[in-house]
N, C-alpha and C positions, 0 to 999 in steps of 0.2 A: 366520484373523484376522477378528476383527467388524467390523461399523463402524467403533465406535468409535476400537479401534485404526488401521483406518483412516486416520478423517478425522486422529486426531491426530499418521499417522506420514507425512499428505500436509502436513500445515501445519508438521510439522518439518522435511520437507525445501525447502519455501521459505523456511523462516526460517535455515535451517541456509544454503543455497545466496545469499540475501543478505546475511547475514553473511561470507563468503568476499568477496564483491564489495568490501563495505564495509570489510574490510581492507585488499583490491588496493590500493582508489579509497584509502583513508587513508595511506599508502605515497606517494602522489602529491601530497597535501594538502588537506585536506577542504575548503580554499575554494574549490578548480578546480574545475568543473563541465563538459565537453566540450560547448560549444552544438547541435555538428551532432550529436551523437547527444540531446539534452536540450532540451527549450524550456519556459520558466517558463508555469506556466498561473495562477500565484496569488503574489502578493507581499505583506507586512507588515513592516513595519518591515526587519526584521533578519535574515527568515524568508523560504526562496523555497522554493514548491512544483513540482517540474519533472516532465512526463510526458513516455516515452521516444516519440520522433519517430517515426512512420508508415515502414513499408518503402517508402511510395511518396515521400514526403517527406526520405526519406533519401536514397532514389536519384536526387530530382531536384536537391537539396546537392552531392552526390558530381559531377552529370556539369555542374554549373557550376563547381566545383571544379578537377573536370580542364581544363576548357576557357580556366581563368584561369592554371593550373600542369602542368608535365610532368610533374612530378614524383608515382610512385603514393602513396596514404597508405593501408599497411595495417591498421590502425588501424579503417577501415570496412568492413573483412572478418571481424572480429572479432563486430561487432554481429550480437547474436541476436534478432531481434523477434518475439515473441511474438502470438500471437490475440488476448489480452487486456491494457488498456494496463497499461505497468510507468507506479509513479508511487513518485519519492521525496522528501523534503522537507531542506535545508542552510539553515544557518544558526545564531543563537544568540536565545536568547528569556530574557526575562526572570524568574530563576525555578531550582528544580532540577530536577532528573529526574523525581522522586516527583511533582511539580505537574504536569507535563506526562502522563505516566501517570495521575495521579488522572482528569484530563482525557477519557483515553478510554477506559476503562476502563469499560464500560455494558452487564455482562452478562445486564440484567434489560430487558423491556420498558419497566419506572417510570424506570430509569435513560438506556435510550434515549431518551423523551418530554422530560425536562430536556433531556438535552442537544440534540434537535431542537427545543425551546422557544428555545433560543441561536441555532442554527445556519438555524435556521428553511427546509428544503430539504426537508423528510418529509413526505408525505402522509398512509403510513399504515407499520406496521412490525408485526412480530410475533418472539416469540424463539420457533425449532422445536424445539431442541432443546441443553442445556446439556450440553455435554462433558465440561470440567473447571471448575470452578467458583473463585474466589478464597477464600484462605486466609487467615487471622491470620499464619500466617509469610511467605506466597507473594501478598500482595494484588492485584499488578499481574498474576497470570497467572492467564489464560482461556482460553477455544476455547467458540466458540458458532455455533448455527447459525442464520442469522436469514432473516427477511425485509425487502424494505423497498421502499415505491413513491415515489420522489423527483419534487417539483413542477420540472418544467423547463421557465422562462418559452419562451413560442413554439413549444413543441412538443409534443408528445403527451408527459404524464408516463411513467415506465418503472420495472418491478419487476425485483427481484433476489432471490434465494436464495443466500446467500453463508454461509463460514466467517470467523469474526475472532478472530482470536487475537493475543491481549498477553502481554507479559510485558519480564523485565530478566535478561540477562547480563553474564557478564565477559568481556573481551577484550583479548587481547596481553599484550604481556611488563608493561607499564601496569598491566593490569588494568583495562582503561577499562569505564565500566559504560554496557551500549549497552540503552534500551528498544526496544521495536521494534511495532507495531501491523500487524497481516497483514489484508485483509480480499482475500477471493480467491471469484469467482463459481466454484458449484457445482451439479450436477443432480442430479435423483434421479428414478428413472421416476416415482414418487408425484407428482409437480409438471410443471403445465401451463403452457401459457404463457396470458395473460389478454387479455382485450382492453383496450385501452387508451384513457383518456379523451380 
């Protein structure tokens, strides 16, 4: 298997493996959000961004938890915390699918620059390497390999080598149509790590 196939059969299975979740969690009802596993790190209007909570953050919830109830909750047995942060975003925006997609959907350097002109957080970016590119039928799906050095007030700015991948599926007996936007840090022996300003 090449790369290519690869990178695109490693960002199927996290798009594949949060899709599964996202049915679980819709099952339950997509306004519930579980706090002690989740905490908001970005709100607008209608829209809440939530990154999953630190194992050490977890465990310090869990043992005031316990010390306030006898009772166990297996529920935080379950929690899988990963190396790198999970982040997902609930809510309703203003707008359909296709706007929201059009949105991130920036599989060119020129397209990244707009949209870091909005978002105003990028220092510098570069695309390494286009995977699958958007189509006249397929427009919302990509897989890209990029770079990008984000300004972060107070700190030393920080780079990354990531894959992103967009796109739109169907899902459940509905047919609900879910986008989904993957951006997932990646290494490669070619890539160093840089000093930082």
């Amino acid at each position: 298997m090449g790369d290519r196939s690869q990178l695109e059969a490693l960002a199927q299975t996290f798009v594949s493996d949060n899709l599964r979740q996202y049915l679980a969690h819709s099952v339950l009802g997509l306004d519930k959000v579980d706090e002690r596993r989740w905490k908001v790190v970005k709100a607008k209007e209608a829209l809440r961004v939530y990154t999953e909570r630190s194992q050490r953050d977890m465990a310090r919830r869990a043992r005031k938890h316990s010390n306030h109830s006898s009772e166990t909750n297996t529920e935080d047995e379950d929690y899988q915390v990963s190396e790198l942060p999970v982040m997902f975003s609930a809510g309703t925006l203003v707008g359909d699918l296709e706007d929201v997609m059009f949105g991130v959907v920036n599989p060119s350097l020129e397209l990244m620059r707009i949209k870091s002109s909005y978002v105003d957080d990028i220092s510098g970016a570069a695309v390494l390497a286009t995977i699958v590119e958007p189509t006249m039928d397929d427009p919302f799906c990509s897989l890209v390999i990029k770079w990008m050095e984000m300004d972060l007030p107070l700190v030393k700015n920080r780079d990354y080598v990531y894959m992103e991948a967009t796109g739109m599926v169907q899902l459940g007996a509905r047919g609900d149509r879910i986008g989904y936007h993957l951006m997932h840090s990646v290494h490669f022996p070619q890539t160093v790590n840089r000093r930082h300003k």
